[in-house]
Each structure stands twice: as structure tokens, then as C-alpha cells.
C-alpha positions as CSV (number, residue, x, y, z in Angstrom):
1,X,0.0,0.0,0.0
2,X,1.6,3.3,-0.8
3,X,2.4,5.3,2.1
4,X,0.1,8.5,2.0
5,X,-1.8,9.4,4.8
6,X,-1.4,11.0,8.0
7,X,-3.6,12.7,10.2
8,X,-2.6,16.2,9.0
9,X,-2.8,15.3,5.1
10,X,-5.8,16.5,3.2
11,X,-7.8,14.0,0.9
12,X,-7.4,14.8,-2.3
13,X,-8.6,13.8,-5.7
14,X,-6.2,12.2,-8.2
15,X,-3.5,11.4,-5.6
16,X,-1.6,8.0,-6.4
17,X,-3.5,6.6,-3.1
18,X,-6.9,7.4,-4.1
19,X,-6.4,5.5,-7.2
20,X,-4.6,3.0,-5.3
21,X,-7.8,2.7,-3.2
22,X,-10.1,2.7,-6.2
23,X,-8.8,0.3,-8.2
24,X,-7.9,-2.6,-5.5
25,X,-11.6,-2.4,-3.5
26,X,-12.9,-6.0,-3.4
27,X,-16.0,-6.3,-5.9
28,X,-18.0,-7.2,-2.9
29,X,-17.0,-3.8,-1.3
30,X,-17.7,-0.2,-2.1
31,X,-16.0,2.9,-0.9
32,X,-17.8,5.4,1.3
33,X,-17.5,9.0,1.6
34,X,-18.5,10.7,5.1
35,X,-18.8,14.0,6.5
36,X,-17.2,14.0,10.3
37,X,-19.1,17.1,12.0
38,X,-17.3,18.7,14.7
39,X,-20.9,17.2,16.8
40,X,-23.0,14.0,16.5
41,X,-21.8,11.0,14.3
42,X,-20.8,10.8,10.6
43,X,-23.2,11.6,7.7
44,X,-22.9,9.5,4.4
45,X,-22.1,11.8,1.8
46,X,-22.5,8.7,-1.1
47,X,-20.8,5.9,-2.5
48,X,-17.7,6.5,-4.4
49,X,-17.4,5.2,-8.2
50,X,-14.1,3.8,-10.2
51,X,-14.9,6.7,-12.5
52,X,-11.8,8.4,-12.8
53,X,-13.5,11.9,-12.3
54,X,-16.0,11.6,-9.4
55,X,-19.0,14.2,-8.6
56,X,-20.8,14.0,-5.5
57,X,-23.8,16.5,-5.0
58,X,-23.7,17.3,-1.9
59,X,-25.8,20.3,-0.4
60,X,-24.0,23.3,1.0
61,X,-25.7,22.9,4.5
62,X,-24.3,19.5,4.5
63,X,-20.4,20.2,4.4
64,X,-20.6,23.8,5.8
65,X,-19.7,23.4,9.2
66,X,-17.5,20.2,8.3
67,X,-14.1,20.1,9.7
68,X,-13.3,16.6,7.9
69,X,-14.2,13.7,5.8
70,X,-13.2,10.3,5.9
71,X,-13.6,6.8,3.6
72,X,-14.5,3.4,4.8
73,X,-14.8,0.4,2.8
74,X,-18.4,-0.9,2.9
75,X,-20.4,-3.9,1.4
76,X,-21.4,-3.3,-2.0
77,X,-23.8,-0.2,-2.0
78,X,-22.7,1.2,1.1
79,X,-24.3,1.4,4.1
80,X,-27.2,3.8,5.4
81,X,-25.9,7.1,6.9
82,X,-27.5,6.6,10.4
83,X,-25.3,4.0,10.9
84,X,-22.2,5.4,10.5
85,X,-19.0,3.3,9.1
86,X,-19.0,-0.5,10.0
87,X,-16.0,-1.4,8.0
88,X,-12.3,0.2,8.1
89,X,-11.8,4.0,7.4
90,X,-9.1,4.2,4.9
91,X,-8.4,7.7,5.1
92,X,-9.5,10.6,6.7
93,X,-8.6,14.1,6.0
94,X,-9.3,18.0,6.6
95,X,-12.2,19.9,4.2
96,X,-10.7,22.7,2.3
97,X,-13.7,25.2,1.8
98,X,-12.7,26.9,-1.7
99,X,-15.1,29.8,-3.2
100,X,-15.0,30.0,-6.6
């Protein structure tokens, strides 16, 4: 496994480890993205593709007071957000807010 994450490193897209993730999941297992709120547990933010570019839609109200995000592997399909991650968080990182 490459070595790429520490607590302090962002997640971001098109680094060797996402793809590193993406490409060896299990095809029993899906990758899940999650919003870590500074209160209460994690919200499911959606199940993440082997597309190479990856939109999720998520509201504004839903990442706006969002200090991090995280990625667990799931079953296939993910799991519903009440429940928070049952399998392994991969990574976990800071949100950068950008305006553009």
C-alpha cells in the first residue's frame, strides 16, 4: 500500500493513493465517503465510483460546518448514513472550503 496518509494530510482527488484505493476495493466492497461534523456521528455523503472523475452532490448545509471527511470500505452499495462506518476507514482528512 503506498504510504500516503497522516492525520494532518488533506484528501485529495487524483493522488496515487486514491487511485490506489479505487482500483484494488474488493468487488464485494464499495468505498464510502462521510462528513465528520465537529458534533454528533458521521453523515454518508455517497458511495464512491471507479470513475476516474467523481462528482458528488452534496448540499452546502451538508459540508458547511464540516471540519473533515473520511472513507471506509463498505459492502457493496454502502451502508445507510444513520449507521455510520462499519468497515475500516481508509483515510480521513481535513475539508478545504474553496469559493469559486
Amino acid at each position: 500500500m503506498p504510504r500516503c496518509w497522516s492525520p494532518s494530510t488533506p484528501i485529495r482527488s487524483g493522488s496515487p493513493c486514491n487511485a490506489w484505493a479505487t482500483s484494488r476495493n474488493p468487488e464485494d466492497k464499495s468505498l464510502q465517503l462521510w462528513a465528520l461534523p465537529p458534533e454528533g456521528g458521521p453523515r454518508s455523503l455517497g458511495v464512491l465510483t471507479h470513475d476516474r472523475l467523481l462528482k458528488l452532490a452534496a448540499a452546502e448545509q451538508d459540508v458547511r460546518q464540516v471540519p473533515a471527511l473520511a472513507i471506509s470500505l463498505e459492502p457493496k452499495g454502502g451502508v445507510p448514513s444513520e449507521t455510520g462506518p462499519t468497515g475500516p476507514v481508509l483515510f480521513k482528512g481535513a475539508l478545504i472550503h474553496k469559493m469559486l
